[in-house]
mmCIF file of the C-alpha atoms, coordinates in Angstrom:
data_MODEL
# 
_entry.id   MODEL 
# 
loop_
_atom_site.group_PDB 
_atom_site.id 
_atom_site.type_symbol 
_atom_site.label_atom_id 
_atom_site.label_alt_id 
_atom_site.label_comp_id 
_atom_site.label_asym_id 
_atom_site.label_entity_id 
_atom_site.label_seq_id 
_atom_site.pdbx_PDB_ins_code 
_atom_site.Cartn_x 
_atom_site.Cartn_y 
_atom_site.Cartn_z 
_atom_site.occupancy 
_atom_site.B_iso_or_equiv 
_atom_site.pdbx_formal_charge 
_atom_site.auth_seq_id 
_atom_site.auth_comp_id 
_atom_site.auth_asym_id 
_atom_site.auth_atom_id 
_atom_site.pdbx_PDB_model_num 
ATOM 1  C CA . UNK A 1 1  ? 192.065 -27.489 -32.221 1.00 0.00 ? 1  UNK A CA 1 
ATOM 2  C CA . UNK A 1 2  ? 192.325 -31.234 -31.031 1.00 0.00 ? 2  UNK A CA 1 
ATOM 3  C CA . UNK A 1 3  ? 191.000 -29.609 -27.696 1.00 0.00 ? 3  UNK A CA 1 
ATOM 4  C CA . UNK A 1 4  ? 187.782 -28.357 -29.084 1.00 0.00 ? 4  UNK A CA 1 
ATOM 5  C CA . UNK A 1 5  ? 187.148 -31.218 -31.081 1.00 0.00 ? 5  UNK A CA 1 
ATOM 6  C CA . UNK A 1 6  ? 187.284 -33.404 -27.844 1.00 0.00 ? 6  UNK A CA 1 
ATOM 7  C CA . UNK A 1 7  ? 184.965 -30.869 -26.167 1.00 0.00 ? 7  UNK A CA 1 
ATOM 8  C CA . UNK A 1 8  ? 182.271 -30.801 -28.886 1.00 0.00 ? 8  UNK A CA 1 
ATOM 9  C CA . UNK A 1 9  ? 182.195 -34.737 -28.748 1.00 0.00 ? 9  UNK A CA 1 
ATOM 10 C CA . UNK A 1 10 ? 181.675 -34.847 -25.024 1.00 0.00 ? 10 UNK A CA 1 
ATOM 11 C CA . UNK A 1 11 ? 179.220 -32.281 -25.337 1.00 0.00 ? 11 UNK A CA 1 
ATOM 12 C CA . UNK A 1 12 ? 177.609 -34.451 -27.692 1.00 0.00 ? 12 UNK A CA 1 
ATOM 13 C CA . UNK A 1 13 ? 177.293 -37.437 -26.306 1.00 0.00 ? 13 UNK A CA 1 
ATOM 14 C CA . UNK A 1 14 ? 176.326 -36.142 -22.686 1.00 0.00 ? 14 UNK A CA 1 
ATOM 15 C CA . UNK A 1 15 ? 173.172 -34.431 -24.964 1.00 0.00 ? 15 UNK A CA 1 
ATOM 16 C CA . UNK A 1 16 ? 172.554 -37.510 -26.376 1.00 0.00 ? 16 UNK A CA 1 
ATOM 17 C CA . UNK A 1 17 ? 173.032 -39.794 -22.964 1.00 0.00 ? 17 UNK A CA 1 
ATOM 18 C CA . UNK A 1 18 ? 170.841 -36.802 -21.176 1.00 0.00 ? 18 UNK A CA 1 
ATOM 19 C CA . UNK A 1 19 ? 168.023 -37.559 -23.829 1.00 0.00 ? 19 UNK A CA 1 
ATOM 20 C CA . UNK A 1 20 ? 168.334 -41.478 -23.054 1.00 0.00 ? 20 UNK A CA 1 
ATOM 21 C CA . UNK A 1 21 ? 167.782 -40.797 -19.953 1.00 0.00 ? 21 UNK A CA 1 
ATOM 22 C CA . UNK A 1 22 ? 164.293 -39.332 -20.037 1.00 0.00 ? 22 UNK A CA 1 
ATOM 23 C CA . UNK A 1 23 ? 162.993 -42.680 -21.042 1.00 0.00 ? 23 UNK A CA 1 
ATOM 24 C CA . UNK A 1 24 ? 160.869 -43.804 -17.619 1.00 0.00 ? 24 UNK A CA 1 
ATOM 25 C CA . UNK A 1 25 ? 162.583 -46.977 -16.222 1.00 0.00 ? 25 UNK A CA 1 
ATOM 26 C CA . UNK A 1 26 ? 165.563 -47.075 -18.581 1.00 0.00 ? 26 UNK A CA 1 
ATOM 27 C CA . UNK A 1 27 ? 169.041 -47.858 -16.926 1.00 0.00 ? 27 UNK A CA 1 
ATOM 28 C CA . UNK A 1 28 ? 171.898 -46.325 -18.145 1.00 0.00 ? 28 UNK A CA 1 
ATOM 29 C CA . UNK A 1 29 ? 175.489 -47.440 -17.857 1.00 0.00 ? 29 UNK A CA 1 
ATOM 30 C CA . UNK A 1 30 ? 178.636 -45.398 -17.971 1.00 0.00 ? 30 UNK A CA 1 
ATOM 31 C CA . UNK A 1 31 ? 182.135 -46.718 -18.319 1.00 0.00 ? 31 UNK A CA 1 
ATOM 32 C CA . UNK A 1 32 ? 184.422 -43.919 -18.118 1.00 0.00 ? 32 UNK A CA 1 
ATOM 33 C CA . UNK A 1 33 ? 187.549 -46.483 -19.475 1.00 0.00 ? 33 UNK A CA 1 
ATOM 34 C CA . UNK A 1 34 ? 190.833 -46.590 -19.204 1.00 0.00 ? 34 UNK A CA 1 
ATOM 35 C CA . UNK A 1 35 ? 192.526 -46.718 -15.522 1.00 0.00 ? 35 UNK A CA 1 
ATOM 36 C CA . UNK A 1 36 ? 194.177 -49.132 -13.730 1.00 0.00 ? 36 UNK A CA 1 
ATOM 37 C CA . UNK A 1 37 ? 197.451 -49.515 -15.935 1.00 0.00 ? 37 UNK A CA 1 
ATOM 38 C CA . UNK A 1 38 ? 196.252 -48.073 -19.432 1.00 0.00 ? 38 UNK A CA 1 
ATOM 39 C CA . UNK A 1 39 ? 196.187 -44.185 -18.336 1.00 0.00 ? 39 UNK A CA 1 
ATOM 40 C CA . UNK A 1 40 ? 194.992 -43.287 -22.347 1.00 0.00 ? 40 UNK A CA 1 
ATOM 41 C CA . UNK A 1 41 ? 196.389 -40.086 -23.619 1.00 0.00 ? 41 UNK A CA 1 
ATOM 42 C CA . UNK A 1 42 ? 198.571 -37.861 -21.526 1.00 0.00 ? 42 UNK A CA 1 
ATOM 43 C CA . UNK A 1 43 ? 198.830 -34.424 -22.986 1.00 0.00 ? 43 UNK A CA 1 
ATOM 44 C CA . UNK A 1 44 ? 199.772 -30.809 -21.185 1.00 0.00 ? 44 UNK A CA 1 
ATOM 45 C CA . UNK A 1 45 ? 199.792 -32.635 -17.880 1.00 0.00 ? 45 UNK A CA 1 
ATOM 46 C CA . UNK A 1 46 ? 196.120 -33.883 -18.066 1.00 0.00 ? 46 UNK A CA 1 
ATOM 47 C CA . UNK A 1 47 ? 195.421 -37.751 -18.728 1.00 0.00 ? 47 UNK A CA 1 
ATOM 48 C CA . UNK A 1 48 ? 192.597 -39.304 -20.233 1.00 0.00 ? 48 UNK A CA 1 
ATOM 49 C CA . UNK A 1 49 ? 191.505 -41.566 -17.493 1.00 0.00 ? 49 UNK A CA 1 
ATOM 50 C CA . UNK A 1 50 ? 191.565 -38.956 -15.166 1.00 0.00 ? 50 UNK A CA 1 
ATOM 51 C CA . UNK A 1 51 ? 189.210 -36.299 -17.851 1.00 0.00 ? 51 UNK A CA 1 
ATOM 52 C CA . UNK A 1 52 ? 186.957 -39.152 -18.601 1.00 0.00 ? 52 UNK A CA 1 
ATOM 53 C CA . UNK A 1 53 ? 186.405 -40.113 -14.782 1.00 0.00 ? 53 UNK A CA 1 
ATOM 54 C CA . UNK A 1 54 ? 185.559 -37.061 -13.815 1.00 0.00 ? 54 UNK A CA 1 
ATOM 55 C CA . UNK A 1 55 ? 183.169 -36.178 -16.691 1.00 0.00 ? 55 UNK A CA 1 
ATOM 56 C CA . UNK A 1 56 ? 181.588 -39.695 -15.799 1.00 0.00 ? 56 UNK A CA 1 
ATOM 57 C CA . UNK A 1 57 ? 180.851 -38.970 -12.315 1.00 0.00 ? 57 UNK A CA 1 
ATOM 58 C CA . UNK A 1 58 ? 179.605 -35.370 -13.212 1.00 0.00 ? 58 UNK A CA 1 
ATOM 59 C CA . UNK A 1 59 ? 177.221 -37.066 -15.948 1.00 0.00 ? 59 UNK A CA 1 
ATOM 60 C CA . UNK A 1 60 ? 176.239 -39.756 -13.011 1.00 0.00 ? 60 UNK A CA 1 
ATOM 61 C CA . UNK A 1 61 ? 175.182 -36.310 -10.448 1.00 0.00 ? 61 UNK A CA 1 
ATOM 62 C CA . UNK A 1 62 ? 173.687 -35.232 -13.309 1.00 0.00 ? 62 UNK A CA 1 
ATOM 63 C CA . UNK A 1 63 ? 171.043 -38.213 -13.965 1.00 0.00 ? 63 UNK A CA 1 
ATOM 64 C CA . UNK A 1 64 ? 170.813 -38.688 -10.056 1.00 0.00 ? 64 UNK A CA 1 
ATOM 65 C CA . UNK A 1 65 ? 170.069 -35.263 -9.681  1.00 0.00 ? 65 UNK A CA 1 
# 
């Protein structure tokens, strides 16, 4: 359940960051968090910084694309 939850924020906020970036000349930012040290969550094997780096540089093909 905690699972989907996650997914339908991400989903959310990539719609919402996709939208932002149809503005002509707008510069968008993304800070994926955590690393280094602070690894965020771990749960079932997967950690945070390693979910929210990838879905960073996915988003970052996306709006280069």
């Amino acid at each position: 359940m905690k699972s989907t939850r996650t997914g339908i924020k991400l989903a959310a906020v990539a719609t919402l960051l996709l939208a932002a970036a149809t503005t002509h000349g707008a510069k968008l930012c993304i800070d994926p968090g955590h690393g280094g040290s602070d690894p965020g969550a771990v749960g079932n094997g997967l950690r945070e910084c390693d979910m929210n780096l990838d879905m960073s540089l996915r988003a970052r093909d996306l709006f280069n694309a």
